[in-house]
N, C-alpha and C positions, 0 to 999 in steps of 0.2 A: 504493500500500500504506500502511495506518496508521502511524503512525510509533510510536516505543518510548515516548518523553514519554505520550502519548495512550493507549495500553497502561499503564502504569505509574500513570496518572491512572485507568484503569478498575479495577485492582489493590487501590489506597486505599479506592478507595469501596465494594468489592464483599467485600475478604478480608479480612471480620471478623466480630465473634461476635454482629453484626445479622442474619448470615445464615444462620446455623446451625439456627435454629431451624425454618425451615421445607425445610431440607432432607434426606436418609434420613443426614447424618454427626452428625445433632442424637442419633439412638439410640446408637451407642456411647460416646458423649460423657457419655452419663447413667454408665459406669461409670470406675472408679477402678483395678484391680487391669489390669496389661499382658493376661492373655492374656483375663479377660472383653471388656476393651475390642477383643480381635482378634478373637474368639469374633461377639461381635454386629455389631461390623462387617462380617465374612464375611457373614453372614444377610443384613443389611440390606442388603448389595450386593446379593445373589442375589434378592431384592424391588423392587431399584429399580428397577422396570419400569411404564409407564401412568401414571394418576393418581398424581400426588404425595402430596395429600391421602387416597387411597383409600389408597395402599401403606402409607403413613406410621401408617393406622390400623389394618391388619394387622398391622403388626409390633408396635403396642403391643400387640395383644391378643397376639400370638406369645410376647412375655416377659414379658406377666404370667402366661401358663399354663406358663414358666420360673419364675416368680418372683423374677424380674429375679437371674436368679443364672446367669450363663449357661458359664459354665465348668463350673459343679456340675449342670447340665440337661445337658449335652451327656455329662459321666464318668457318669452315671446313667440315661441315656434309654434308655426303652421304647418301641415303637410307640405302644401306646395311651394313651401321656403327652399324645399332642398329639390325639386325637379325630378331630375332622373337619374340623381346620384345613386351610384352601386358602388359595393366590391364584390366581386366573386359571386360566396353566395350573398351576402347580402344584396336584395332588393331594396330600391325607396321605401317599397313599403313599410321593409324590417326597419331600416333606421329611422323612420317615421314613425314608428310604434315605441321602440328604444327611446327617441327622443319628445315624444307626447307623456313617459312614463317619468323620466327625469323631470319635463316641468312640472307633473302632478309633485314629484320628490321634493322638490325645491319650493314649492308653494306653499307646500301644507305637512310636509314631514322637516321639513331643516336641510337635507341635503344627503350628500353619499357617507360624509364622517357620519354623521349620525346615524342610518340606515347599517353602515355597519358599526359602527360602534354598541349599536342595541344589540345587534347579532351575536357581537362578542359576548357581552356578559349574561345572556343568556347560560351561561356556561361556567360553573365554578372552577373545576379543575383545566388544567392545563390539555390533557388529551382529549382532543375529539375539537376540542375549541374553536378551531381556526375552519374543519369543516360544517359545525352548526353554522357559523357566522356567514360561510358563504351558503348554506342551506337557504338562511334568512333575506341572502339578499335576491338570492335567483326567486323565490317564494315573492318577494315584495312586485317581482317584472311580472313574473308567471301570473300573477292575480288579476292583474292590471292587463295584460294585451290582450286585444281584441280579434277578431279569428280570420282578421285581415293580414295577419304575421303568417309570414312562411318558413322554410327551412333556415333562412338565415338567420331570421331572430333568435333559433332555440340553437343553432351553432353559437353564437356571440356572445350568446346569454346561455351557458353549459350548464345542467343540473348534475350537483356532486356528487348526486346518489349514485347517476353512474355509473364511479367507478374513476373516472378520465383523471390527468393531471390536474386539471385546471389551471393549466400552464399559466395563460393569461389574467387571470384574476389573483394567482400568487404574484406576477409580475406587479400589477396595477397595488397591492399593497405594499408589496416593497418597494416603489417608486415613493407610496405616501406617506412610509411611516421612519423607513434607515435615514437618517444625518445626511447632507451633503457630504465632499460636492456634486457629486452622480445623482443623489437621492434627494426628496426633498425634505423629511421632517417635518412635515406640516400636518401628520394626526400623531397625538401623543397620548392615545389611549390603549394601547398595548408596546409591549417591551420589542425590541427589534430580535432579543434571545427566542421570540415565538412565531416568527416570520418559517415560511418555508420556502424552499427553492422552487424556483419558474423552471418546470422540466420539460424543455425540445430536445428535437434530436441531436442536436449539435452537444449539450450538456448530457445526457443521456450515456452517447458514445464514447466522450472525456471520461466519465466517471467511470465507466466500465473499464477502462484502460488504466485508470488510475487504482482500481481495487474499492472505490467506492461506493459502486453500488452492484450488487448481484442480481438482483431481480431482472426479468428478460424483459418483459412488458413496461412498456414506458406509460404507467397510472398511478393511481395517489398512491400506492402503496410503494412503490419507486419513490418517490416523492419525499416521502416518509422515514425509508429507510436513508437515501441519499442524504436527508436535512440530519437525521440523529450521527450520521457519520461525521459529519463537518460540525458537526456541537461539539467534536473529542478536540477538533483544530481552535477552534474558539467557541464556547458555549453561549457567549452573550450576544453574539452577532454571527450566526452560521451564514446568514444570507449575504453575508460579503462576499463569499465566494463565489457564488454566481455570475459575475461580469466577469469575473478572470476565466472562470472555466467555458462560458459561453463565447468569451472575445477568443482563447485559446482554441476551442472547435472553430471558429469560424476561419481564424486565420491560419490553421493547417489544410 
């Protein structure tokens, strides 16, 4: 197994603001205000899917037909704001349902901290925690769309039951909750020690080569195993690892 020196050596060279740029945490970075900066990171998550380059150029065109204002796009959105915006699978429709469900969020519940942050403490202990909270929040979408939503909404928007990583929605918390300068710190209602790793295949394949993870299937329980491996490297902040071993997949 890789030792922690050598981890902590990939850390250096990998978690910093040389790398932001070409990855989907470089879009909410563009803003300044806490809940824009949650606002577009939510989105960008639910995007970061395929091509980096391809995604990365949907989503600019997504917030310039925001006008890069995305807390005030979300308390004001129409269907027909966004047109015939797609990715992949998403349809207008889906991100028109996603984004009718966020203004009801922002109106009359407080916002995405909140929505998850009720999720969390839902939960005394430490295990299982992290997946009630996303239970809660895919529960909070799932109630709310109307059966106008197609295959894309219920890809973006992953039920944990599952089984899946939840690649993307462990990203969108580590984005919200680890310290700069990569991350942003801006929910501080859980420890960054209960974060778990954003697991694609690029991470996936690192770890297996590194001895740290065994499981074959790339699902939470990969997820699982791989985050309590990197708690023996640092227990307070395992999810640091995550940009070095993903910037390392990428650039071998």
């Amino acid at each position: 197994m890789i030792t922690k020196e050598k981890m902590d050596e990939l850390v250096k060279k990998y978690e910093t603001e040389n790398f932001i740029s070409p990855d989907p945490i470089s879009i909410p970075h563009k803003f300044q205000d806490k809940k824009d900066i949650e606002i577009a990171g939510f989105i960008s998550s639910l995007v970061a899917y395929g091509s980096r380059k391809v995604f990365l150029k949907k989503l600019d065109e997504l917030f310039k037909i925001a006008n890069n204002e995305p807390l005030n796009f979300i308390l004001n959105f129409e269907p027909e704001m966004i047109g015939d915006f797609n990715y992949r699978f998403g349809k207008p429709k889906d991100f028109a349902e996603i984004f009718k469900i966020l203004r009801n969020l922002y109106e009359k519940d407080g916002g995405l901290e909140e929505l998850f942050k009720y999720g969390y403490g839902l939960t005394d202990t430490i295990d299982g925690r992290v997946e009630k909270m996303f239970e809660v929040v895919t529960d909070y979408f799932y109630s709310r769309v109307s059966k106008n939503a197609g295959q894309g909404f219920y890809f973006m928007i992953p039920d944990p039951r599952n089984g899946g990583a939840m690649k993307r929605m462990c990203m969108y918390l580590r984005w919200m909750v680890r310290k700069p300068p990569v991350d942003f710190g801006v929910w501080n209602f859980m420890p960054q020690s209960e974060l778990l790793i954003p697991l694609d295949v690029h991470v996936a394949r690192i770890s297996r080569e590194m001895g740290l993870l065994t499981r074959k299937q790339n699902d939470f329980k990969a997820v699982l195993e791989l985050t309590e491996n990197l708690k023996k490297f640092d227990a307070e902040d395992p999810a640091k690892y995550d940009f070095a071993m993903f910037g390392l997949g990428v650039n071998q």
